[in-house]
C-alpha positions as CSV (number, residue, x, y, z in Angstrom):
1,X,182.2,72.2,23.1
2,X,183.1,68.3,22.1
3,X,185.7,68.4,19.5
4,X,188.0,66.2,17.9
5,X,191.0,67.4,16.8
6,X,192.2,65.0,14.3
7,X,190.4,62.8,12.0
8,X,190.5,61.7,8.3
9,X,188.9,60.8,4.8
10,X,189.1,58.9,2.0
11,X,191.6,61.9,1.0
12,X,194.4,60.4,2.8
13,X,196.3,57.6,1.6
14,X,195.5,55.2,4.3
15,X,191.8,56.3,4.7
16,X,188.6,55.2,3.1
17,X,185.9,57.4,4.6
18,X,183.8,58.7,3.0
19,X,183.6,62.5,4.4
20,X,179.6,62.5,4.8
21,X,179.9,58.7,6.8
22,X,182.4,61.1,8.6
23,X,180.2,63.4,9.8
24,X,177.4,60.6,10.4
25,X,180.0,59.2,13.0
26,X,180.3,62.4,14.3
27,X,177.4,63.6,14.9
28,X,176.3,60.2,16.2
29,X,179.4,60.7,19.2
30,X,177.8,64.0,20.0
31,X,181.0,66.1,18.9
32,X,180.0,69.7,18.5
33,X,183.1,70.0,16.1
34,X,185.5,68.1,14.4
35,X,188.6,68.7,13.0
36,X,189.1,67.2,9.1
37,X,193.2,66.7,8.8
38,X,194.0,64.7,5.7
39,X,197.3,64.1,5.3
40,X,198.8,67.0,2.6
41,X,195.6,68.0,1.9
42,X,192.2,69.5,2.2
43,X,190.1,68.9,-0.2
44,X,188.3,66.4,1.9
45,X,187.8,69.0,4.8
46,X,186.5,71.4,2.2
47,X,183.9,68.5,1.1
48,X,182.8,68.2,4.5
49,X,182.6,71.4,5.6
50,X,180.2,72.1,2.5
51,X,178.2,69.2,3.8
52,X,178.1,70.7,7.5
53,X,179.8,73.9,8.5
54,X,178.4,74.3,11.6
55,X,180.2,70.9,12.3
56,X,183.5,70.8,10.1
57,X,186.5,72.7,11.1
58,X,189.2,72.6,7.2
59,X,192.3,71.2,8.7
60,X,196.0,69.4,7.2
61,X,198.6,67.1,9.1
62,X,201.0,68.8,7.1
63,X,204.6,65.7,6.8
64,X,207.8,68.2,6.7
65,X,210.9,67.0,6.1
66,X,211.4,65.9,10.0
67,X,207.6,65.5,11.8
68,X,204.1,66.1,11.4
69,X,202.2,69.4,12.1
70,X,198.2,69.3,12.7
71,X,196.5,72.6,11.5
72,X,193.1,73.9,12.1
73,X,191.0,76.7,9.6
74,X,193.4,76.4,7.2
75,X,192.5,78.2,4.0
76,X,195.4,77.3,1.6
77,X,196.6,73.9,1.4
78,X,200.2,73.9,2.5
79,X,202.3,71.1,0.5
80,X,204.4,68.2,2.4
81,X,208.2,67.9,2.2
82,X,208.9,71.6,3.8
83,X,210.9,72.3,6.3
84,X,209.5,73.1,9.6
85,X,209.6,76.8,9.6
86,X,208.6,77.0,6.1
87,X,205.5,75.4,7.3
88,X,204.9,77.0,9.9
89,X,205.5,80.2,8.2
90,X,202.7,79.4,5.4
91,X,200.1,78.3,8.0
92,X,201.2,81.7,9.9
93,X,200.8,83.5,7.0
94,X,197.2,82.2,6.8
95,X,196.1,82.6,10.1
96,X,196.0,79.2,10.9
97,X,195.9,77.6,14.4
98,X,199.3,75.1,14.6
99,X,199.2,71.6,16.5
100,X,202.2,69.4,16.2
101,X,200.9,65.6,15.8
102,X,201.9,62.7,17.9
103,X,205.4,64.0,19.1
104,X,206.7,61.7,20.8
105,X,205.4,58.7,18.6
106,X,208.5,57.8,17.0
107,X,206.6,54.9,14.1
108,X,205.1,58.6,13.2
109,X,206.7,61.3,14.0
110,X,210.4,61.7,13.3
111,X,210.2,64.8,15.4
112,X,213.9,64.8,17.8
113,X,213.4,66.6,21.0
114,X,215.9,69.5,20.0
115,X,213.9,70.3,17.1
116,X,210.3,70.2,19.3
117,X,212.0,72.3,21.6
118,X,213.2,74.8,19.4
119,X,209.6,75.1,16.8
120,X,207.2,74.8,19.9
121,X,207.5,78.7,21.0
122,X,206.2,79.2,17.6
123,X,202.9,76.6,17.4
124,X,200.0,76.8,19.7
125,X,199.3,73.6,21.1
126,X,200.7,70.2,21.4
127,X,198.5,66.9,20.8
128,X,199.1,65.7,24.1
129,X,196.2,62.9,23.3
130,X,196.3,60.7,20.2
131,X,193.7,57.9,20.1
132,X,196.1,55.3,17.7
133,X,199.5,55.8,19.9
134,X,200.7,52.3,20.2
135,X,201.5,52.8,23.8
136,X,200.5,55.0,26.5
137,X,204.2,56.4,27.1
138,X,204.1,57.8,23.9
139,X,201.0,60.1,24.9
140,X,202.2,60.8,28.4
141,X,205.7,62.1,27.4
142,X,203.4,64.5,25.1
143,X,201.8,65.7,27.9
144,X,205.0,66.2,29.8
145,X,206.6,68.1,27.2
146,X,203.5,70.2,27.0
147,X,203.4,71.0,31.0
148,X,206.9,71.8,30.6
149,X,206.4,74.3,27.7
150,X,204.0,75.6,29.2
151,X,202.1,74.8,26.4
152,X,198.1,73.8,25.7
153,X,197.2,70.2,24.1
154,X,194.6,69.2,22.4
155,X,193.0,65.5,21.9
156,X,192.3,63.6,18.2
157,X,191.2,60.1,17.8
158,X,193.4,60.5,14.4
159,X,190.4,58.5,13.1
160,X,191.1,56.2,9.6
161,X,187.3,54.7,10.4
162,X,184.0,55.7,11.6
163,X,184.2,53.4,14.6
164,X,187.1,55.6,16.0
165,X,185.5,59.1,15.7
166,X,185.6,60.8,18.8
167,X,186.2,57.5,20.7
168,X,188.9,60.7,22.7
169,X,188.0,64.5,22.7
170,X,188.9,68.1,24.0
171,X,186.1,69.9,25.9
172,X,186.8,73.9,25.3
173,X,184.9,76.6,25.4
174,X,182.7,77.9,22.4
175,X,185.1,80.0,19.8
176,X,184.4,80.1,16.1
177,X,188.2,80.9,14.4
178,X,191.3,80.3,15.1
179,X,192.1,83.5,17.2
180,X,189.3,82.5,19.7
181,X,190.2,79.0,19.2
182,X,194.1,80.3,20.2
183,X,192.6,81.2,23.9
184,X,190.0,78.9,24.1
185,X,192.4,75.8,24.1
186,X,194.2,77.3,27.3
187,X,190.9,75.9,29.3
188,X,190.6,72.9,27.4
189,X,189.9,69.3,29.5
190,X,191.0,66.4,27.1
191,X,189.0,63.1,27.7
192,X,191.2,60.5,26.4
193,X,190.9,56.9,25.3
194,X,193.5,54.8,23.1
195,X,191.3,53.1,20.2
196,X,191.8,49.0,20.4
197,X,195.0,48.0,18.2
198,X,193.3,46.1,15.6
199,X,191.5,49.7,14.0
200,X,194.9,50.0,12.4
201,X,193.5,47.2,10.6
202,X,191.6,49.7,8.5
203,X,194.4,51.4,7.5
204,X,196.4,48.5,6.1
205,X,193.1,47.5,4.0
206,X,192.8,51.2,2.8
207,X,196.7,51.1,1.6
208,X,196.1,47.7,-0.2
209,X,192.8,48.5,-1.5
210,X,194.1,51.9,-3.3
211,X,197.3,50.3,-4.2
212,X,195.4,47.2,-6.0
213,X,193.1,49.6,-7.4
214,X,195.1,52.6,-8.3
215,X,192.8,54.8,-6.7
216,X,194.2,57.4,-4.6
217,X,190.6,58.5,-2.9
């Protein structure tokens, strides 16, 4: 199965997708799933997933009060600002599969190495792949930390437009929660590609647009 692990709607801040273009884009890459992760919420993911559940996994990048976690089949939304542990508690407590975003990214993360170290026996993958990293280091100390861990990683285009939908994937086995999901990532192969800078371009407008209009979505 195609899947990209981290994309986003007009439900985040700095996003202007609309969640059925989203799909679209999708479907047009050949994904077999995608991951919805707006940031602090999923009421976009639930949209899309009412448009296509075959397609839509409901996910969050969840901002705590250090880094970013990236969650897949999450049921409750689970509100910024927490501490790690908190978070990871309420995702736990949901049955949630637990990704940490862009860890070694540091316009984006905020995540110190002690702090990965000590929250990573408690998460199930790492996103050793992000598709807007500004440089390649930032994805290939990821993918260190991972190896070292002994930890799985997973691949997201961390897509603000339809151009970079699964522009970068995982290829995993078929699973259909987050239990089956947990062992299926252990074989995953991550196809990566960085997205061109000027995407982030998208992102700026997005901010301005919602800032000039007052619109949040």
């Amino acid at each position: 199965m195609k899947i990209d692990f981290h994309t986003h709607t007009k439900y985040s801040w700095d996003c202007l997708v609309e969640p059925v273009k989203l799909i679209n884009a999708a479907r047009r890459r050949g994904l077999d799933r995608v991951v919805v992760t707006d940031h602090n919420t999923i009421q976009g993911a639930l949209l899309a997933r009412d448009i296509d559940p075959q397609l839509v996994i409901v996910g969050e990048e969840i901002q705590t009060i250090h880094g970013e976690f990236l969650a897949c089949f999450v049921r409750e939304e689970v509100p910024r600002g927490l501490s790690p542990q908190e978070t990871i508690d309420r995702l736990r407590s949901q049955g949630a599969f637990i990704s940490i975003s862009h860890p070694f990214d540091p316009w984006r993360s905020g995540w110190l190495l002690g702090e990965l170290k000590e929250i990573a026996p408690q998460v199930d993958a790492i996103e050793v792949f992000n598709g807007r990293c500004f440089k390649e280091s930032y994805n290939d100390d990821a993918g260190n930390f991972a190896q070292e861990m002994n930890m799985p990683g997973t691949t997201g285009s961390d897509s603000h437009s339809t151009v970079e939908v699964g522009i970068c994937y995982s290829e995993i086995p078929s699973f259909s929660n987050a239990e089956e999901l947990k062992h299926a990532i252990r074989n995953a192969t991550n196809l990566p590609r960085r997205s061109p800078l000027w995407v982030r371009s998208y992102s700026l407008y997005a901010r301005f647009y919602k800032k000039l209009t007052g619109k949040s979505r």
